[in-house]
N, CA, C and O of each residue as an XYZ file, in Angstrom:
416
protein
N       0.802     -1.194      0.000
C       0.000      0.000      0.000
C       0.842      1.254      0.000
O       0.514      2.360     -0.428
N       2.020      0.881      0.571
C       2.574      2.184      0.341
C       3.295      3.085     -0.919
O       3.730      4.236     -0.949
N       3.205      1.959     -1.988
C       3.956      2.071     -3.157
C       2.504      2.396     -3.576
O       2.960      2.685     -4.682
N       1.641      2.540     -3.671
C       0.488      2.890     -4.243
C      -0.085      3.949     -3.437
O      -1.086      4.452     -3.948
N       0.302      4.470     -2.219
C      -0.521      5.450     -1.516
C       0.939      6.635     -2.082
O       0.654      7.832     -2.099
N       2.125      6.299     -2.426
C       3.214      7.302     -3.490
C       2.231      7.827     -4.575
O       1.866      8.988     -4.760
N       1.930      6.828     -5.168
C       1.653      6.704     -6.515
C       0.294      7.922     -6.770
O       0.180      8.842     -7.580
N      -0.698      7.364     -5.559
C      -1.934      8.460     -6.188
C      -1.395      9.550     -4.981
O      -2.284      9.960     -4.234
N      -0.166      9.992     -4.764
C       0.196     11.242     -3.833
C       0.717     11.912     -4.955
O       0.492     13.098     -5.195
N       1.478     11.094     -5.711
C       1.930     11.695     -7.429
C       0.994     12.408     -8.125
O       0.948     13.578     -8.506
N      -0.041     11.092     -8.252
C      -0.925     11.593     -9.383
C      -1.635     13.011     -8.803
O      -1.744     14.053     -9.449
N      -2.088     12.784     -7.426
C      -2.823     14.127     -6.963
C      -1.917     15.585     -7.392
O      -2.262     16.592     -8.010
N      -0.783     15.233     -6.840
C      -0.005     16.276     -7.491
C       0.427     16.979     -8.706
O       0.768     18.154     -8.846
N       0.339     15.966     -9.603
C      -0.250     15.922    -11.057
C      -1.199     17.097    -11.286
O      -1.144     18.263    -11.677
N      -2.109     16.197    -10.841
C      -3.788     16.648    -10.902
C      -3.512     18.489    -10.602
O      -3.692     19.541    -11.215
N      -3.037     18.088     -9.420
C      -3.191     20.058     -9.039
C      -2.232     20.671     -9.622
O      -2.166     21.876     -9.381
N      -1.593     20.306    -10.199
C      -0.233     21.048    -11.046
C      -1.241     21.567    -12.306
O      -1.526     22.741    -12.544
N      -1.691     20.398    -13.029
C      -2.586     20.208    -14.191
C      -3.418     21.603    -13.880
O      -3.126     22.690    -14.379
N      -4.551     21.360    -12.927
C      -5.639     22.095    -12.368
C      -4.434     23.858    -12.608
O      -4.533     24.616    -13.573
N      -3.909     23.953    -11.980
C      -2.924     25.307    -11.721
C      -2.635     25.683    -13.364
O      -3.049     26.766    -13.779
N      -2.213     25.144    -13.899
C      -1.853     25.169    -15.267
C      -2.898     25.407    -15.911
O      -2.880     26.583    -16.272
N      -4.199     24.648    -16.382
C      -5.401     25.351    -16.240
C      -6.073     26.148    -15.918
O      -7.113     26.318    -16.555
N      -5.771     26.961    -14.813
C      -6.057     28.024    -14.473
C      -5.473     29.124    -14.533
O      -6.020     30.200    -14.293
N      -4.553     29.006    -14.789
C      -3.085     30.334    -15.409
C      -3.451     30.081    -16.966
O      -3.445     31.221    -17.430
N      -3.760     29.211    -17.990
C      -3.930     29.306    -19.039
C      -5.442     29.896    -19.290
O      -5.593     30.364    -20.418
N      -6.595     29.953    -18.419
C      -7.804     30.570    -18.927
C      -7.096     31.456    -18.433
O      -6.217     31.853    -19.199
N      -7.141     32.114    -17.059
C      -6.322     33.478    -16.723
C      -6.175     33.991    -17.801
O      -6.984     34.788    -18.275
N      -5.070     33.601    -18.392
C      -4.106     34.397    -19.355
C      -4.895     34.566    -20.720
O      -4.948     35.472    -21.552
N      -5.390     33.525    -20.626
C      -6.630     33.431    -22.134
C      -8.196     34.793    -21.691
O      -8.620     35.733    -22.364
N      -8.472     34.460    -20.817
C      -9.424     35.985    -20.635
C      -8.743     37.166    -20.884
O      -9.295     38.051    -21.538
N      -7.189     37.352    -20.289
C      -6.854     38.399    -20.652
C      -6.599     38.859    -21.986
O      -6.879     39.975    -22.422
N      -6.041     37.903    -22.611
C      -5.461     38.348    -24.020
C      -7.196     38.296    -24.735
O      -7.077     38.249    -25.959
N      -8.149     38.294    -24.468
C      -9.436     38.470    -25.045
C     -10.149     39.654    -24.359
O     -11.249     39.981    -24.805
N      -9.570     40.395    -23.210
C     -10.430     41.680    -22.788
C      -9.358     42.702    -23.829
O      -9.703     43.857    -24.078
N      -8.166     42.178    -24.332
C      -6.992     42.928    -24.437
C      -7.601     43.353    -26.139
O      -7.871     44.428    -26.674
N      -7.644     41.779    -26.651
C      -8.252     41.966    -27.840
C      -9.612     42.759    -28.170
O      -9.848     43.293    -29.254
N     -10.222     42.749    -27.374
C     -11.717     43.385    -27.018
C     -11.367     44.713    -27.861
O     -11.488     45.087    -29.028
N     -10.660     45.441    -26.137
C      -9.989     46.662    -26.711
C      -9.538     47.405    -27.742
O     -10.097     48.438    -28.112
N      -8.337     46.847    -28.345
C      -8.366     46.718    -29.305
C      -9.148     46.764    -30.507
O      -8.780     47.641    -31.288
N      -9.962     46.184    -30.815
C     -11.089     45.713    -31.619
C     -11.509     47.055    -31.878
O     -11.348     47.721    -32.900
N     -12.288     47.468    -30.384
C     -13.011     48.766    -30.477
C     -12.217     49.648    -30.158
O     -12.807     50.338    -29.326
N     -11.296     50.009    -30.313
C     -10.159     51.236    -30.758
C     -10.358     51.015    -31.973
O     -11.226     51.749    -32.446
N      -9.851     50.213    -32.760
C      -9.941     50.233    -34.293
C     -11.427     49.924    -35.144
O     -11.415     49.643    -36.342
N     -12.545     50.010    -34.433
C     -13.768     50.344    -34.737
C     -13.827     51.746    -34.979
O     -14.097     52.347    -36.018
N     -13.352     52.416    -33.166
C     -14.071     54.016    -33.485
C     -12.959     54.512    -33.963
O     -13.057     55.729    -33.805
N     -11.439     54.139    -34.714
C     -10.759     54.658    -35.550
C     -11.404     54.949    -36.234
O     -11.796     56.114    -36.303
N     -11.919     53.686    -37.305
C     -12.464     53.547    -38.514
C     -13.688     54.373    -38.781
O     -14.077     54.787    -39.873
N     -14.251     54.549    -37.544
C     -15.685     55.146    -37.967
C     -15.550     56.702    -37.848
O     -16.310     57.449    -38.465
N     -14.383     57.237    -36.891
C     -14.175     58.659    -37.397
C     -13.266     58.501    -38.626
O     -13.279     59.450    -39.410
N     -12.736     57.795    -38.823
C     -12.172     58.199    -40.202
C     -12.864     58.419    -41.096
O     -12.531     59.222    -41.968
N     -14.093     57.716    -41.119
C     -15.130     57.334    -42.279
C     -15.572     58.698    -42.402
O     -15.443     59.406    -43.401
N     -16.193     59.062    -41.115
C     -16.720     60.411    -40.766
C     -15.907     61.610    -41.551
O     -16.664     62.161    -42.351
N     -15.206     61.907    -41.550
C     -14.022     62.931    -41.794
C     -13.822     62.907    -42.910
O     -13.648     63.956    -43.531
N     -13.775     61.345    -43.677
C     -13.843     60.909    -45.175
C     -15.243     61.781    -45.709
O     -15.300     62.542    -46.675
N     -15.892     61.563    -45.146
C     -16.856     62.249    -45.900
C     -17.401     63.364    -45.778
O     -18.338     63.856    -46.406
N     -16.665     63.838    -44.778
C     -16.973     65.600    -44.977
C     -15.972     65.985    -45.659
O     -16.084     67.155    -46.025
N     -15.030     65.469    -45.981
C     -13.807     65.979    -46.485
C     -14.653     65.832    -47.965
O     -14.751     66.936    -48.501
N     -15.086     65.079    -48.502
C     -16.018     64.608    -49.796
C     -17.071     65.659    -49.877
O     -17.011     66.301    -50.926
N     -18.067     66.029    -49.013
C     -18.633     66.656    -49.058
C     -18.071     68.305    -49.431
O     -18.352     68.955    -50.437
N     -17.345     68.650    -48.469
C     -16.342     70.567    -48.814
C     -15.721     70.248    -49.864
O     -15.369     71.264    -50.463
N     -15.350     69.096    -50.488
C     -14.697     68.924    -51.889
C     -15.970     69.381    -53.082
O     -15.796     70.243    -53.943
N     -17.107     68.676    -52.916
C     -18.193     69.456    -53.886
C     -18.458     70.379    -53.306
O     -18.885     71.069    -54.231
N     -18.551     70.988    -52.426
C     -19.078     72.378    -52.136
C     -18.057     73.467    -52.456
O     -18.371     74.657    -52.430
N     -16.516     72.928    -52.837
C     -15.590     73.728    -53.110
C     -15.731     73.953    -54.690
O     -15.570     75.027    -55.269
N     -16.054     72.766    -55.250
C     -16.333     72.533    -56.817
C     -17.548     73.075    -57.089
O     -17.715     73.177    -58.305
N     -18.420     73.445    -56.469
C     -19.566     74.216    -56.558
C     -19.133     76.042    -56.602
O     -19.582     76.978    -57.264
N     -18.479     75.978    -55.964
C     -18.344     77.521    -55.692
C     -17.204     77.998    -56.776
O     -17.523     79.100    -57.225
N     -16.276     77.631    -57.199
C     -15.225     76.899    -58.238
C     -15.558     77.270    -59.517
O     -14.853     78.021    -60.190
N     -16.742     76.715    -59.946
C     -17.283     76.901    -61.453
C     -18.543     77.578    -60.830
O     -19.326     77.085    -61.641
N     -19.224     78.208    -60.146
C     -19.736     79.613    -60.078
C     -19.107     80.658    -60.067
O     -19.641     81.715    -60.401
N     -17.756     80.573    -59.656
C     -16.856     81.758    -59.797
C     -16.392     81.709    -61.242
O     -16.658     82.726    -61.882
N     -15.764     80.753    -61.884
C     -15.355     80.496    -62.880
C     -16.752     81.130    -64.152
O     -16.584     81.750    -65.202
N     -17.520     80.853    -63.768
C     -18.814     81.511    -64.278
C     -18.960     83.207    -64.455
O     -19.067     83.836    -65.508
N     -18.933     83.621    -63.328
C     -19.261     84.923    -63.335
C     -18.060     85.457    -63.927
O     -18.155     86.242    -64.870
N     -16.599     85.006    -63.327
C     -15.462     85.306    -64.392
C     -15.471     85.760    -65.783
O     -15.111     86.803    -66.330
N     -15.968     84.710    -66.174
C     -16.033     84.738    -67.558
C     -16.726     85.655    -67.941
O     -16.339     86.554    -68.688
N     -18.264     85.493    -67.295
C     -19.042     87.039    -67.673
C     -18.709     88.491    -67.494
O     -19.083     89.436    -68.188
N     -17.717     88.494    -66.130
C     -17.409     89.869    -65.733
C     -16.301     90.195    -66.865
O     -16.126     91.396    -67.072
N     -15.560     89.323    -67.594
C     -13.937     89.345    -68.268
C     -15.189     89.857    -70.039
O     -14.668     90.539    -70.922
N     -15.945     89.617    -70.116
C     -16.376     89.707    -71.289
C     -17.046     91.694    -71.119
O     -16.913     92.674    -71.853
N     -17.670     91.494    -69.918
C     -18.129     92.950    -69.565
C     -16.932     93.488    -69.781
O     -17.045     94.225    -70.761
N     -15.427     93.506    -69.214
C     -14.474     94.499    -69.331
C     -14.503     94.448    -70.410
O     -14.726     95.587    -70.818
N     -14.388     93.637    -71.364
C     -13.358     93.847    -72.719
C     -14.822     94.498    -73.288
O     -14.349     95.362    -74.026
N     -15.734     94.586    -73.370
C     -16.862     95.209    -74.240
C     -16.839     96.355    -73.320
O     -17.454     97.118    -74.064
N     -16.545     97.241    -72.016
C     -16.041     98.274    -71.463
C     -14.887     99.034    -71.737
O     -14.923    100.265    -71.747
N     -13.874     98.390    -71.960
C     -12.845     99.089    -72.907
C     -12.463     99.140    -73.801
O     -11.364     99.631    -74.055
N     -13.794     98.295    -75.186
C     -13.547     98.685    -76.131
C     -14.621     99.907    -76.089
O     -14.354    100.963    -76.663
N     -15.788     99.734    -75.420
C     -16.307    101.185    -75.553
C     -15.671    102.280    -75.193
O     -15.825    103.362    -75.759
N     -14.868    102.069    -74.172
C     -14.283    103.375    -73.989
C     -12.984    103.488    -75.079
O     -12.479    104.549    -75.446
N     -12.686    102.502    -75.386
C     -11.185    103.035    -76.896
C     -12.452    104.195    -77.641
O     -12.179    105.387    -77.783
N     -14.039    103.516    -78.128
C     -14.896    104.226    -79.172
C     -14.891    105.547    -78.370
O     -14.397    106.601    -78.770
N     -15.495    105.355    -77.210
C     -15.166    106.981    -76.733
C     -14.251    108.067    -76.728
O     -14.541    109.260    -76.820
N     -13.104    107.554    -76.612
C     -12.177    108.526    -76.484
C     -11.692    109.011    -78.090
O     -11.281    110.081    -78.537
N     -11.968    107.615    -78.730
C     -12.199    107.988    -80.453
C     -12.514    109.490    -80.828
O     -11.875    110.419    -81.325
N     -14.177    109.236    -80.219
C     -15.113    110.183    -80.371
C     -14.849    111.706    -80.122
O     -14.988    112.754    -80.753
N     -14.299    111.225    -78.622
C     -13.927    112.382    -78.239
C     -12.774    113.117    -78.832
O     -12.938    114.334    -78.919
N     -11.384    112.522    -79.356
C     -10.489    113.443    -79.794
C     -10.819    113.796    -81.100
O     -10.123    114.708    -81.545
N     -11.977    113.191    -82.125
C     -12.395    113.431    -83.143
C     -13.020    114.941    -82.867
O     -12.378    115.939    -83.194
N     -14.109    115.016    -82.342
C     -14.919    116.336    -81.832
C     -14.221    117.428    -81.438
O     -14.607    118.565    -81.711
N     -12.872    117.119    -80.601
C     -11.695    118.139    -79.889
C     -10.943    118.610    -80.958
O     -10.461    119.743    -80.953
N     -10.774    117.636    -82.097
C     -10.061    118.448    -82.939
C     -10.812    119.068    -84.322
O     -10.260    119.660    -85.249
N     -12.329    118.726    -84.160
C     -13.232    119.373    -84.868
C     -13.512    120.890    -84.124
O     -13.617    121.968    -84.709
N     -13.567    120.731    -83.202
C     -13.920    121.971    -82.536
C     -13.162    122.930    -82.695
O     -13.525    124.085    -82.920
N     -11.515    122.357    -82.542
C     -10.492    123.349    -82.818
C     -10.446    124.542    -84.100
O      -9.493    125.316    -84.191
């Protein structure tokens, strides 16, 4: 009996070594899964302000392209007003040194 009361004094010891080892491995396994958790949702609400930002940045991009070719617009119209403004005034001043030296 005594070579057998060794034997399951072993195995018990076993057993609770085992048991200990088991329990440092979930331990360690919950942690590296609250860790991952974390993680996870850090790079969720990365992603979702990025997204965010992506698309206002998209959005002031057409509202910049909106304002862009309305300016580009009136440009063109105001650039056509000058040049039909100073060719009237070249006709004016035409006019005028014509008359100044008629008068003379």
């Amino acid at each position: 009996e005594s070579k057998s009361g060794g034997i399951v004094e072993t195995l018990t010891d076993l057993l609770d070594d085992a048991e200990g080892q088991l329990s440092a491995a979930r331990k360690k396994e919950t942690e590296s899964r609250h860790a991952f958790e974390l993680t996870e949702q850090a790079l969720k609400d990365e992603l979702k302000h990025a997204d965010k930002m992506l698309s206002e940045a998209k959005d002031g991009i057409a509202v910049a392209g909106e304002a862009k070719s309305k300016a580009e617009g009136e440009l063109a119209v105001t650039s056509k007003d000058l040049a039909a403004d100073i060719e009237s005034l070249g006709e004016l001043r035409h006019d005028c040194m014509t008359r100044a030296e008629d008068f003379e």
